[in-house]
C-alpha positions as CSV (number, residue, x, y, z in Angstrom):
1,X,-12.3,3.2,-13.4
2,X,-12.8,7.3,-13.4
3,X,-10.7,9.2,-11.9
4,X,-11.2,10.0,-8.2
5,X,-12.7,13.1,-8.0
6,X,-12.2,16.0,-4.8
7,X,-14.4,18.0,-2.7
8,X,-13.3,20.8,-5.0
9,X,-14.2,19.1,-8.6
10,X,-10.4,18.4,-9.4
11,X,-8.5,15.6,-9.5
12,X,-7.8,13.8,-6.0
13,X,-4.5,14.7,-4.8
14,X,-1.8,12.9,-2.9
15,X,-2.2,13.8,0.7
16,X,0.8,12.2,2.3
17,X,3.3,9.5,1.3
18,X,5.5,9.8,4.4
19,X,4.0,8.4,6.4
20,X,2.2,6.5,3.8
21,X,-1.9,6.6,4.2
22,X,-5.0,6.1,2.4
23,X,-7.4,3.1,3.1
24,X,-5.0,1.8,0.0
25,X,-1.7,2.8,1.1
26,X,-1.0,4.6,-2.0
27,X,-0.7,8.1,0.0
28,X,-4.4,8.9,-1.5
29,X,-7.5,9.6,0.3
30,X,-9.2,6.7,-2.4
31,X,-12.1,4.7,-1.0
32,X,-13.9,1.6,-2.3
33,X,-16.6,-0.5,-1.5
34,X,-14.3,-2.5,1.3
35,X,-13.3,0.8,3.0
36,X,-16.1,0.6,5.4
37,X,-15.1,3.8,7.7
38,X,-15.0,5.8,4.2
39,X,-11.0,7.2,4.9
40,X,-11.9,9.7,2.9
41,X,-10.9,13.3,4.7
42,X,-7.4,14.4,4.2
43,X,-6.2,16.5,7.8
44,X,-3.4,17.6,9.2
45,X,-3.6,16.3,12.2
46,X,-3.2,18.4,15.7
47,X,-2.3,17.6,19.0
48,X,-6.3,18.0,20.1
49,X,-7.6,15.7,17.4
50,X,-5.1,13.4,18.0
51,X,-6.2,13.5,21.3
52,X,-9.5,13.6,20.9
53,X,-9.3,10.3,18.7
54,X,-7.9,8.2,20.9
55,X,-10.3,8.9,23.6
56,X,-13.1,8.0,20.9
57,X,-11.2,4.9,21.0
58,X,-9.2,5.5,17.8
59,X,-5.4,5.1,19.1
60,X,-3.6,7.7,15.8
61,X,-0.5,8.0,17.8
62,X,1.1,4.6,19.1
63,X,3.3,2.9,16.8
64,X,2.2,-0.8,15.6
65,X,4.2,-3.0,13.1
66,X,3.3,-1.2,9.9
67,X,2.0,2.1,11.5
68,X,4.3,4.7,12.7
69,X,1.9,6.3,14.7
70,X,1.0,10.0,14.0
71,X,2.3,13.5,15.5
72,X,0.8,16.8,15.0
73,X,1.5,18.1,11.6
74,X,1.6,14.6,10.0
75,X,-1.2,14.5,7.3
76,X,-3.6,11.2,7.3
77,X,-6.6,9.9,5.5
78,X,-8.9,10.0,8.1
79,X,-12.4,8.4,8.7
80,X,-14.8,11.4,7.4
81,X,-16.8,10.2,10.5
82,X,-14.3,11.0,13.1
83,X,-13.5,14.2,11.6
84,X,-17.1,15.3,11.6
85,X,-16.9,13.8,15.5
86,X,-14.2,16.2,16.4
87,X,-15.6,18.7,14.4
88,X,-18.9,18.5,16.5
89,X,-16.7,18.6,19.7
90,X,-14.7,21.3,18.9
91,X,-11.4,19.1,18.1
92,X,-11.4,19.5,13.9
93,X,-8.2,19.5,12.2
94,X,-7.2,21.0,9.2
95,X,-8.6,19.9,5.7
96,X,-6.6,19.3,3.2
97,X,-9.3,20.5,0.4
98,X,-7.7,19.2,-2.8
99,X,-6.7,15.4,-1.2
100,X,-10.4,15.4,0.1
101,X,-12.0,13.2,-2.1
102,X,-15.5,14.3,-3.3
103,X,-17.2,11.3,-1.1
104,X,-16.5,13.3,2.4
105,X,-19.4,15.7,1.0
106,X,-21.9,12.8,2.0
107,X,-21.2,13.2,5.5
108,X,-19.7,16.7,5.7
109,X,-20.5,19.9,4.3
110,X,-18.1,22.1,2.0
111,X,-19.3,25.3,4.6
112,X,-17.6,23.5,7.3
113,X,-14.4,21.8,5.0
114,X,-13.9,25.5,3.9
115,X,-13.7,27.0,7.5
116,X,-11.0,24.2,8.5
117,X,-9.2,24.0,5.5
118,X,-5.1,23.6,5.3
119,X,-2.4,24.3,2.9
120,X,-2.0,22.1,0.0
121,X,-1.4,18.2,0.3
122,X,2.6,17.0,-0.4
């Protein structure tokens, strides 16, 4: 299998391993061919988006058994989707650029990943 590529050309980086995300759980934005909602956008998340999501119907912030539930400033693998939702609403969150992997492009463009982008992943 190559190696997972980001929206930058590198290496996909580790966005967050506490708490632990990814479509995999392995802290990387990977995605495969069951990863339907393409959890491919690495944000740090923010009180709007957070926010935002859960009136889309998305629920980031309760705790479930295996899900600690999100606060602003945690960083997640999000569905590219969503993120473009918010982004069209006004409620983006920052991109992590270099955990981003290179599939978000299909969906997003790199104009709009630049003008949100974060600091680096963990």
């Amino acid at each position: 299998m190559p190696e997972a590529r980001n929206v930058l050309g590198g290496a996909l980086q580790c966005c967050c391993k506490n708490p632990l995300t990814g479509f995999y759980r392995d802290g990387h934005c990977q995605t495969g061919p069951d990863d339907i909602g393409q959890h491919t956008l690495c944000t740090q998340v923010t009180q709007e988006f957070l926010s935002f999501s859960y009136a889309s119907g998305n629920d980031l912030s309760t705790p479930r058994p295996g899900f600690p539930g999100l606060k602003p400033g945690d960083k997640w693998c999000v569905c590219v989707a969503r993120w473009k939702q918010a982004l069209d609403a006004g409620m983006a969150s920052p991109v992590v650029l270099e955990a981003t992997h290179e599939k978000a492009l299909e969906v997003v463009t790199m104009e709009d990943l630049l003008m949100h982008a974060a600091g680096t992943a963990q």
